[in-house]
C-alpha positions in Angstrom: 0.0 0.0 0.0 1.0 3.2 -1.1 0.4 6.8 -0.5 1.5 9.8 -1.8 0.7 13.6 -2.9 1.5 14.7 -6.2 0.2 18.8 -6.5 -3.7 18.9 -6.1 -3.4 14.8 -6.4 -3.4 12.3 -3.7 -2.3 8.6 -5.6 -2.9 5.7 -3.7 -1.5 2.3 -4.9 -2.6 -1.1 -3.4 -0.9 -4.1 -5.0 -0.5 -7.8 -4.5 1.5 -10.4 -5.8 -0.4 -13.1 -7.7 0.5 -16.8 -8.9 1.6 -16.4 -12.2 0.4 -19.6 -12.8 -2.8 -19.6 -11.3 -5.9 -19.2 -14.1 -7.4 -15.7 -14.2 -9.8 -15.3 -12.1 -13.4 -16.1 -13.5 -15.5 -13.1 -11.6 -17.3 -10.5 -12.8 -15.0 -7.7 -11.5 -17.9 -6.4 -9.6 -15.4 -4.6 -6.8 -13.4 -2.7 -9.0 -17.2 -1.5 -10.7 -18.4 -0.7 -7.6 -15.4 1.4 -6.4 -15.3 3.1 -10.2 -18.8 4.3 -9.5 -18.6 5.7 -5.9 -15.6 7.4 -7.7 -17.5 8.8 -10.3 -20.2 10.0 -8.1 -18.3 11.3 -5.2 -15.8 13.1 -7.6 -17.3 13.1 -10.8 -14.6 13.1 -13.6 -11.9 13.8 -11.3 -11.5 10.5 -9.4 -9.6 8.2 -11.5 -8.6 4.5 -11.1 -6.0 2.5 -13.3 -6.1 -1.8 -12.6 -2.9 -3.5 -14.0 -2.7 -7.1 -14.3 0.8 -8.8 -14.8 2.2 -12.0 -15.0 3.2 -11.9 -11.0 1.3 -8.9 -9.1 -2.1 -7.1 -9.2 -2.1 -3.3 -8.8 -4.6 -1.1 -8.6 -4.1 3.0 -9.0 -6.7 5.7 -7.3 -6.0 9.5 -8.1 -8.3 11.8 -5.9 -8.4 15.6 -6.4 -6.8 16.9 -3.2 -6.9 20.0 -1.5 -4.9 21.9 1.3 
């Protein structure tokens, strides 16, 4: 877990290492959806979040406006 400020940004990282030879999981992703729409309608267009999948870890990205 990861936090950090970056300007009028606050990044937070979360990732996990994962199996690489385990099967993707067969889910329908519904976390990630819910946490993109209680981004959307807390911050509209400015909450953003980036998921990266790769052969050994699983990390997911939130940028947040952030004030002083």
């Amino acid at each position: 877990i990861e936090a950090e400020r970056r300007g009028d940004r606050l990044l937070l990282v979360v990732e996990n290492p994962r199996d690489p030879d385990s099967p993707d999981p067969k889910g329908a992703g519904i976390g990630l959806q819910n946490v993109r729409r209680r981004l959307n309608a807390f911050y509209g267009g400015e909450g953003e979040m980036r998921v990266r999948r790769e052969k050994e870890s699983f990390r997911v990205e939130l940028s947040l406006p952030c004030s002083r």
